[in-house]
C-alpha positions in Angstrom: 113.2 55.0 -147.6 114.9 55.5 -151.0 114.0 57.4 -154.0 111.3 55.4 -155.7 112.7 54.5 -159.3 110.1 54.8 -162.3 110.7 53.2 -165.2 112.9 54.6 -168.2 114.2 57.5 -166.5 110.9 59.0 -165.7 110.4 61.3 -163.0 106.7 60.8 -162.0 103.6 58.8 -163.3 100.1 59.8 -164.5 97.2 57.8 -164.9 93.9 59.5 -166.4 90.8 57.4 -166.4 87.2 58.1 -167.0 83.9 56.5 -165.9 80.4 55.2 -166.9 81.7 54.3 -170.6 79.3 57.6 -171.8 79.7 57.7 -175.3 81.6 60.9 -175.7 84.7 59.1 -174.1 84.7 56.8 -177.0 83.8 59.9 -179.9 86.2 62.6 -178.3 88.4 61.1 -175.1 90.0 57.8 -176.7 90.8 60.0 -179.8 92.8 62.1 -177.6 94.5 59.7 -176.1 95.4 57.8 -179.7 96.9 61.1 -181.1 99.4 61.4 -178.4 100.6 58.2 -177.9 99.1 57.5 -174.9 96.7 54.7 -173.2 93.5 55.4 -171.0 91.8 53.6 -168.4 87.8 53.5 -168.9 85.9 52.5 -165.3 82.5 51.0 -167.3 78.9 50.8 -166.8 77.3 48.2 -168.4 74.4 49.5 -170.1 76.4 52.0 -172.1 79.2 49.4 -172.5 76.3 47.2 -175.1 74.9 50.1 -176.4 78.7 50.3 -178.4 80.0 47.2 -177.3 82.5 47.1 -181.0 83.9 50.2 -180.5 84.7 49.0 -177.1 86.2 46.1 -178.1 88.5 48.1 -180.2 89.8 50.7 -177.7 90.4 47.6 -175.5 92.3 45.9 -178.8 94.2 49.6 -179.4 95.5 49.2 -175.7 93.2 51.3 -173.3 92.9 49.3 -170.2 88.6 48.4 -169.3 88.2 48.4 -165.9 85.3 47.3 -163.5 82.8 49.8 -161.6 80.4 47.5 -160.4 77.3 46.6 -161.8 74.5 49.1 -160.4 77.2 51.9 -159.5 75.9 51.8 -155.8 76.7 54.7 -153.8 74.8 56.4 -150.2 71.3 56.4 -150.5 71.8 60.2 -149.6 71.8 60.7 -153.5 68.2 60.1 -154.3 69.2 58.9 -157.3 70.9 55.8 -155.9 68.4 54.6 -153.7 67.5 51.4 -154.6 71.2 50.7 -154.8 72.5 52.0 -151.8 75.5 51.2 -150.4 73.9 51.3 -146.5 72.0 48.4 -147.6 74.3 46.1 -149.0 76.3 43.7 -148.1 80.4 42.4 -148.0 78.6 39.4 -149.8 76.1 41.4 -152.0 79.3 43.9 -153.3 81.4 40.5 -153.6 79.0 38.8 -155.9 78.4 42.2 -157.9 82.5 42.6 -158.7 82.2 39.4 -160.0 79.4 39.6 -162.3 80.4 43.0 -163.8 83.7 41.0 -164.1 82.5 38.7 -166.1 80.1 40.8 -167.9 83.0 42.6 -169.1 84.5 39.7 -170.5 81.7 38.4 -172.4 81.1 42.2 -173.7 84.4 43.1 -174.3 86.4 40.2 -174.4 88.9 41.4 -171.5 89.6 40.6 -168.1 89.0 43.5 -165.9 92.3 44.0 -163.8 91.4 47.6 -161.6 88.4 48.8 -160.1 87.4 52.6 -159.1 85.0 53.2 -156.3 81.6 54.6 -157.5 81.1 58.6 -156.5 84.8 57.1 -154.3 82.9 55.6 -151.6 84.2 52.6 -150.1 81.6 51.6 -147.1 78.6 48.9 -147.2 76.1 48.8 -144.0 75.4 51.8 -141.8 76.3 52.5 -138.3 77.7 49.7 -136.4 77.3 47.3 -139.0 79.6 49.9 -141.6 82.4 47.5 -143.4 84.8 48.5 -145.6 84.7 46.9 -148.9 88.5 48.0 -149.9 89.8 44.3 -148.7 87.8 42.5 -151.7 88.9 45.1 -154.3 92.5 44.3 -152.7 91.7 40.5 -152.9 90.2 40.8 -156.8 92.0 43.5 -158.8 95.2 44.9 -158.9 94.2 48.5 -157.7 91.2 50.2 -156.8 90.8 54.0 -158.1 89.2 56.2 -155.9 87.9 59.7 -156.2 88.1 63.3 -155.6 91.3 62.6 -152.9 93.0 66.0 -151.3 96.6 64.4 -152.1 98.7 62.2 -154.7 100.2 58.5 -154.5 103.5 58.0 -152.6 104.6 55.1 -154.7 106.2 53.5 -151.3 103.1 54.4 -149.2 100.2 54.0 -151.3 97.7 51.3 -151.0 97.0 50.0 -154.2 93.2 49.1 -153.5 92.6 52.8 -152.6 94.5 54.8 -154.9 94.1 58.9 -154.3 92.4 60.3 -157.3 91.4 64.2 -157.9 89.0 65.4 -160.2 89.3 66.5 -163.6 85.9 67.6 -164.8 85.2 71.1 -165.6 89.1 72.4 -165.0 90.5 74.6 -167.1 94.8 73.4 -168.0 95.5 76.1 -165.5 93.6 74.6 -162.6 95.7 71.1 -162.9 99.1 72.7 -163.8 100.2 72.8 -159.8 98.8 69.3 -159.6 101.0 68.2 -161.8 103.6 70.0 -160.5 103.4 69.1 -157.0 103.8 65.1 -158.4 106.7 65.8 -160.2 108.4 67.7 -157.3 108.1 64.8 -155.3 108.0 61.7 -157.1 104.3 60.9 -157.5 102.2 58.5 -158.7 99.0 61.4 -160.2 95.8 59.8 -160.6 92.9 62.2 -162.4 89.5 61.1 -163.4 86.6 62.4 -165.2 83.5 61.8 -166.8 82.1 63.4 -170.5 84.2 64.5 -172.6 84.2 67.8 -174.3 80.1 67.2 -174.2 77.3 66.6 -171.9 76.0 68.2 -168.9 77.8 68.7 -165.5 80.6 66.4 -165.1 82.8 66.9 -168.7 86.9 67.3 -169.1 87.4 69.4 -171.9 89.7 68.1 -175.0 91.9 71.1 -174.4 92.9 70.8 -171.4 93.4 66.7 -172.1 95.7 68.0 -174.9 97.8 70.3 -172.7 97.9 67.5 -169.6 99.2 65.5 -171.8 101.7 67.9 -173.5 102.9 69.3 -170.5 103.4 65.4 -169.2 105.4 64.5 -172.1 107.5 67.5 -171.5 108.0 67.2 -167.7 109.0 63.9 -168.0 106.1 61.9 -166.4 105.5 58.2 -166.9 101.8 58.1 -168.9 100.3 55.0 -167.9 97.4 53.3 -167.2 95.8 52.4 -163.8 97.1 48.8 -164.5 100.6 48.7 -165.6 101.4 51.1 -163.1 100.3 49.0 -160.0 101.6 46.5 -162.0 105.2 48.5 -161.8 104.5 49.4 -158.2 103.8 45.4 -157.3 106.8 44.4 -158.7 109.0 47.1 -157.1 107.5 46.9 -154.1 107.6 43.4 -153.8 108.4 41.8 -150.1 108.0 45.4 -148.5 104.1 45.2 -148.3 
């Protein structure tokens, strides 16, 4: 296979996205983002989404991508906490018809199609047992990619599948913790995914606005495509096109 070519010269892509629309990724994460120069990817919840729906509107208007994350963020009924919307009880139909309401919830609330979906808590199942489906077809039949979460390795930009793109976790790292990340993409070529939650507030799952500052320093410097989740499968699509 030949060396995958990025575009303008650059030697590896990053894409850093950030679910639930909490409001700290609109006070301190977006901010961020605008400073450097940079675009986002938010994966939204649609309670939150209202709650600020204008401010929204504007980071989608300033050029950070909105992307879809269901409408009930279903995920194994193991967590107690998504019981009534557990992903052993759904559905291909039920997840089907709930990607295309939060799509078009989005677009009434935001005024934006919704091109890339992540995976709520990554997990990519409906039904239990025998009857266990994977619903990574429909996100590959609706949306240009679908994110997923807390992966153990990067994107091969020839290999990759586009509707289940290998994320790693960003919450709660230190710079430091990331650095090798980064530097394992760039030795080889990669396409990095990172995702997190809060921003620089909140309990348990929040990225910190230093170590959003340095990523995105050290990026710049190492010569790394900054992109969002959409323009880069967007790239990838169009340079891969009649090799799927």
């Amino acid at each position: 296979m030949t060396t995958f070519v990025w575009p303008h010269g650059h030697a590896a892509a990053l894409s850093l996205s950030f679910d639930d629309a909490r409001p700290s990724q609109l006070d301190f994460g977006a901010p961020v983002f605008d400073r450097h120069g940079y675009k986002a990817t938010f994966y939204v919840s649609l309670s939150p989404l209202r709650l600020r729906a204008e401010e929204w509107r504007k980071a989608a208007a300033n050029g950070h991508e909105i992307g879809n994350h269901t409408v009930y963020h279903p995920c194994t009924g193991n967590f107690a906490w998504s019981r009534e919307h557990a992903l052993e009880s759904y559905t291909l139909e039920q997840m089907a018809a709930e990607l295309d309401a939060a799509n078009q919830q989005i677009k009434e609330i935001v005024g934006v199609e919704a091109m890339t979906f992540a995976y709520p808590c990554g997990q990519t199942f409906v039904g239990r047992g025998t009857e266990t489906r994977s619903y990574i077809p429909l996100v590959a039949e609706k949306f240009l990619a679908g994110r997923g979460y807390l992966a153990e390795c990067h994107n091969d930009p020839w290999m990759c599948d586009p509707a289940n793109l290998m994320t790693i976790g960003l919450d709660n790292k230190d710079f430091e913790e990331v650095q090798g990340e980064l530097d394992r993409a760039l030795a080889q070529g990669q396409w990095l995914h990172m995702a997190g939650h809060d921003v620089n507030m909140g309990k348990g799952q929040v990225t910190r606005v230093e170590t959003l500052d340095r990523i995105l320093n050290y990026a710049r410097e190492k010569n790394f495509w900054i992109t969002t989740v959409a323009e880069g499968a967007r790239y990838l699509r169009d340079k891969r096109k009649g090799l799927d």
